[in-house]
C-alpha positions as CSV (number, residue, x, y, z in Angstrom):
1,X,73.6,-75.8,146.0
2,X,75.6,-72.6,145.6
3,X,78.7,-71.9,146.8
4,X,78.3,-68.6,148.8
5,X,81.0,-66.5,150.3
6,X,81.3,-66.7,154.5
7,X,80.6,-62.8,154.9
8,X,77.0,-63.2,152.9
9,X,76.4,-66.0,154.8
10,X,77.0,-63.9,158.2
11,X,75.1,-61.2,157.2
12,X,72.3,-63.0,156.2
13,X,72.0,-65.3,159.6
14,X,72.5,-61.6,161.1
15,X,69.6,-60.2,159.0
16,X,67.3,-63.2,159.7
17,X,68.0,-62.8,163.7
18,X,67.3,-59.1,163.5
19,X,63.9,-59.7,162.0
20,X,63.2,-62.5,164.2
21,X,63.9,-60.0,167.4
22,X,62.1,-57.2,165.6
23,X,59.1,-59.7,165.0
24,X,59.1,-61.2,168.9
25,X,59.6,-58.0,170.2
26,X,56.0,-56.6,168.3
27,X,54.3,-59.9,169.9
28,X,55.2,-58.7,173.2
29,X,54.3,-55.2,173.0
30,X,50.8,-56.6,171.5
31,X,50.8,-58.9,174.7
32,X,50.7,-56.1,176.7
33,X,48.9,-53.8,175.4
34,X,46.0,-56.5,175.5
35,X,46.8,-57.4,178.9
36,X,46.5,-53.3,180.2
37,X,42.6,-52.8,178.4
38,X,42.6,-56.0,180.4
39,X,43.6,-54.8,183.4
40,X,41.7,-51.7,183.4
41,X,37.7,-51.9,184.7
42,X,35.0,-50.8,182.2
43,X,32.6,-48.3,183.7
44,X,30.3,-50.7,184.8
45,X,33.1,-52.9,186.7
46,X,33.7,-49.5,188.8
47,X,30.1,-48.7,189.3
48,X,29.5,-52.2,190.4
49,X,32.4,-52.2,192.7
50,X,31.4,-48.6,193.9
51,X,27.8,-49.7,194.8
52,X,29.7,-53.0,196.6
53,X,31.9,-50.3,198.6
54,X,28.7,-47.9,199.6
55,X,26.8,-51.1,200.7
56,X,29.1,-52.4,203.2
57,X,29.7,-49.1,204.8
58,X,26.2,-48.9,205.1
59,X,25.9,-52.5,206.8
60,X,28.7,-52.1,208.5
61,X,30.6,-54.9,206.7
62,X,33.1,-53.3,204.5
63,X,36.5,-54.2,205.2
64,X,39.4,-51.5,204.9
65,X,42.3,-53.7,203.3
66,X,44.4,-50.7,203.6
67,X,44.5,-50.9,207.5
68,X,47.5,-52.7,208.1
69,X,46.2,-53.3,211.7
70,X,47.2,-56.8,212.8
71,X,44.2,-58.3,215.3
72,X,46.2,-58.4,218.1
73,X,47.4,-54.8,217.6
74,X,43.3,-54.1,217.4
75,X,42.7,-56.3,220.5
76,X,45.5,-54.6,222.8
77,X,44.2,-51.0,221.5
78,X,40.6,-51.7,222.3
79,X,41.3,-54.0,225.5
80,X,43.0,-50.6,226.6
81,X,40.3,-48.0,225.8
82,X,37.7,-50.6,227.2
83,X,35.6,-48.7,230.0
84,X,34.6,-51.5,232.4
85,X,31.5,-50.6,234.9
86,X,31.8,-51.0,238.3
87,X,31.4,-55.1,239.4
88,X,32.2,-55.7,236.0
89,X,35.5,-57.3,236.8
90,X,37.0,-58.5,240.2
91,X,38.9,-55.5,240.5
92,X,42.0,-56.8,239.2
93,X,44.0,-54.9,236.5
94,X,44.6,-58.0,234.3
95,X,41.4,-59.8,234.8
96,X,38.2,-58.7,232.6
97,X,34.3,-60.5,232.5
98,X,33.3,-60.9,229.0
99,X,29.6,-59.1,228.4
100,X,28.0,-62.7,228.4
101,X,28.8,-63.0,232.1
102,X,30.7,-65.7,232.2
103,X,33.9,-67.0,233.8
104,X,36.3,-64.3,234.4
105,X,39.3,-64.7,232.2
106,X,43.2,-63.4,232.8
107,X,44.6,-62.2,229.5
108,X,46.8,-65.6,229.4
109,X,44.0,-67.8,230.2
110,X,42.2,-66.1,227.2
111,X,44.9,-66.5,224.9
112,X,45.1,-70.4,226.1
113,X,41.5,-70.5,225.2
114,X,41.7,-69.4,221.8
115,X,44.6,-71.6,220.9
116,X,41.9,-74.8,222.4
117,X,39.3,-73.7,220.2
118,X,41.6,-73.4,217.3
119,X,42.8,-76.4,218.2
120,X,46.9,-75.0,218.2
């Protein structure tokens, strides 16, 4: 072996590190650059996904995931703007028939219901 002075021996471990960082730092930019043409839909992806979009609307399916809207926010709303027809309920504020002509419900006695069925 040959004897080698301290200072080359620093600036060679401090070469080899550089290129090592230089090196890792070129995998990871490869990384994600493949991982963005990933990410990105081809033309037929959004055509497809266009067409599934249309389709619902049309059926009446789709589903707006940008409506933040929790259910019971949606059930209070539409309980509210609900027109009941005369005889449709007993004529109490916080009592309502559903359409199937059932028993009459109170709000609480619904919720107790659900939580039954769900079995909470």
């Amino acid at each position: 072996m040959i004897p080698m002075h301290p200072h080359l021996i620093s600036q060679l471990i401090a070469a080899r590190q550089a290129d090592l960082m230089a090196r890792a730092r070129q995998q990871r930019l490869a990384q994600q650059a493949r991982a963005s043409r990933r990410a990105r839909p081809t033309q037929r992806e959004a055509k497809d996904h266009d067409a599934k979009i249309r389709t619902g609307l049309a059926r009446g399916t789709h589903v707006d995931t940008s409506n933040r809207t929790t259910v019971a926010e949606y059930f209070a709303r539409w309980l509210a703007d609900r027109v009941l027809r005369y005889g449709s309920g007993s004529g109490d504020p916080d009592r309502c028939q559903g359409s199937g002509g059932g028993r009459t419900l109170t709000l609480a006695e619904f919720g107790e219901a659900l939580r039954r069925r769900k079995g909470l």
